[in-house]
N, C-alpha and C positions, 0 to 999 in steps of 0.2 A: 503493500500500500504506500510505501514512501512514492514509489514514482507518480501515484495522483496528487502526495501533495504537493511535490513538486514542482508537476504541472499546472496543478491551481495557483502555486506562491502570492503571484500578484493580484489574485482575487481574492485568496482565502480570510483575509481580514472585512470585504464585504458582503461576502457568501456565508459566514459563518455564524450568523444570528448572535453575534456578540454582542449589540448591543439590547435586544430586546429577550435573550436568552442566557446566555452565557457569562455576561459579565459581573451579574450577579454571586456567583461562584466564585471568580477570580478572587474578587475584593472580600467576600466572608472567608477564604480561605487564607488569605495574607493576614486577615485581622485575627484568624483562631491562631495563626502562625505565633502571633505577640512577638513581632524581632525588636532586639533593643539596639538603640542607636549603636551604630560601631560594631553590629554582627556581619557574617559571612555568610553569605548564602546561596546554596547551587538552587539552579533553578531546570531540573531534567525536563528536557523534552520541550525548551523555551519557543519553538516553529517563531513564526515574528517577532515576537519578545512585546506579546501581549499582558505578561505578567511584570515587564519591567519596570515598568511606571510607580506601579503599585510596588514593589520589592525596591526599589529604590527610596522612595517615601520614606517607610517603613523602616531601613538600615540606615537612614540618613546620610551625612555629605562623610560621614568616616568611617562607613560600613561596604561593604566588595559583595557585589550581586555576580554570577556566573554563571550563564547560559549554556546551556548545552542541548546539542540536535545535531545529529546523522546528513540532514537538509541542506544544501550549500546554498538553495533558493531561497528555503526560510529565513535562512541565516542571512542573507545580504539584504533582507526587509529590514530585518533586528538591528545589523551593524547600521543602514541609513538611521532606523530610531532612534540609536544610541548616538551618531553622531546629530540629527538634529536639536536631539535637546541637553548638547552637551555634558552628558552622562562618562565623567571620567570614572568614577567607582563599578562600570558594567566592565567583565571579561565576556568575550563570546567563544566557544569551544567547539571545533567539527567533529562530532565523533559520537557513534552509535550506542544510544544509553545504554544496552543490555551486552555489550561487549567492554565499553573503553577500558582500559586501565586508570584504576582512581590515581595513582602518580600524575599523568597526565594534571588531573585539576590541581593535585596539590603542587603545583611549579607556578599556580595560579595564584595563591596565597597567598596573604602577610606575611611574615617572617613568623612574626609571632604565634601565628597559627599551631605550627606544630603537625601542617600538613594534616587539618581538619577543620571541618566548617561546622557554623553555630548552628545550623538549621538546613534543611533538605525541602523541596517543595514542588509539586508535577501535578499540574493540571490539561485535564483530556489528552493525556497522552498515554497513560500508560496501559488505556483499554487499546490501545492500537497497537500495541507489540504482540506479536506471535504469544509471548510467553516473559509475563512481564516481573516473574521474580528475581531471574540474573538482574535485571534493574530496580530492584528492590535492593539486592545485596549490595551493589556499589554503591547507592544512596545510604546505607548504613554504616558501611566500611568508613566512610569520608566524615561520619556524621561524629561528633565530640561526644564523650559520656553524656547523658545527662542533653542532650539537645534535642530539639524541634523538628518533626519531620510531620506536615500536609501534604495532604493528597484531597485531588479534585476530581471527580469526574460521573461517570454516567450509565444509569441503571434506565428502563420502563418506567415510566410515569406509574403511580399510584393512585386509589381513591376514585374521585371524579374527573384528577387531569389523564387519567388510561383514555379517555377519548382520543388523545391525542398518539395513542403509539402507533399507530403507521405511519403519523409523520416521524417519530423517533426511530424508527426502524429505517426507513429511507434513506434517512440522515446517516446512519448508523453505516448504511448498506454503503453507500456513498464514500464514507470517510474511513471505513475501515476496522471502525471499532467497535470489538465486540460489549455488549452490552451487562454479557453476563458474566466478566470475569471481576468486576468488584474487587478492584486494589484496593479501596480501602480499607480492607477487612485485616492484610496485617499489619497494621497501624491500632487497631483493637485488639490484636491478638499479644503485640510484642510492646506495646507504650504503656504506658500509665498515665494518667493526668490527662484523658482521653475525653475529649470534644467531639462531637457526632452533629452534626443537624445537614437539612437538607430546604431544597429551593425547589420551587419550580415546577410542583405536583410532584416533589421527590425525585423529579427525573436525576436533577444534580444531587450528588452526596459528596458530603465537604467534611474532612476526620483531620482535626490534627493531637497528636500526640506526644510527652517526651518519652524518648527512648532512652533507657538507662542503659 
């Protein structure tokens, strides 16, 4: 499925119900994150770097946001972002969430770091990986004792908004992601200090956790 997005790169920030659907997630998701000024933050599976706004806010002007995606399309949306709104605290990274080597990010780091980041964060991406625990693991590997790790993404509408799941399934068919693998869930399984709520007729589920 990489190669539709691809293909889409330059539409997919208009095509993708971000603002009347999805943005809603992004932002409950960075704010269950709680970053404190001056953290580090990977941000897997960033496609345009619709989360960076928000992850920058959030880590303030002495905190390091770091991107990462497989995407060289997606990514040269993110870098024009990153350089439009002169965001020198963003790193951006080419390289395929469920393979890279976490060394890679940590050459990205503060010194101080310790070649670990304060917080981990992946929204609607990681139901679009074949099998999205190897990406799981490097986001743990990288993540500090005791730090923040959200996750955002997308299940069938519930209740009364189920009206709507053929559009979510469409959507779904379209973009690649499956519906029913719910990364959220080892974030409840392995965190503590676990935040759960959801948007949007529950379509979105927003979990952030600390992992000890």
């Amino acid at each position: 499925m990489v190669n539709v997005y691809e293909a889409a790169a330059k539409f997919y920030d208009a095509l993708s119900g971000e603002r009347c659907v999805y943005r809603a997630g992004r932002e409950l998701g960075v704010a269950l994150l709680a970053l404190r000024a001056g953290d580090t933050v990977l941000d897997l599976g960033c496609g345009t770097g619709l989360n960076l706004a928000l992850l920058v806010d959030a880590a303030g002007p002495s905190g390091t946001v770091i991107g990462l995606d497989r995407s060289p399309e997606m990514l040269e949306i993110a870098r024009r972002r990153v350089e439009a709104n002169g965001w020198t605290s963003v790193r951006l990274i080419k390289a395929d969430a469920t393979t890279f080597n976490p060394s890679v990010v940590a050459k990205e780091l503060p010194a101080a770091s310790g070649g670990h980041v304060d917080a981990v964060f992946s929204s609607y991406a990681m139901s679009v990986f074949d099998d999205w625990h190897p990406a799981w693991d490097r986001m743990r590997a990288l993540l500090s004792p005791g730090g923040r790790a959200g996750i955002v993404d997308m299940q069938l509408p519930v209740g009364r908004a189920r009206v709507f799941s053929p559009l979510v399934r469409l959507a779904a068919a379209v973009g690649g992601a499956d519906l029913a693998a719910w990364p959220w869930t080892v974030l409840e399984r392995e965190g503590v200090q676990v935040q759960h709520e959801s948007v949007r007729g529950g379509h979105i589920q927003v979990v952030a956790a600390t992992i000890p």
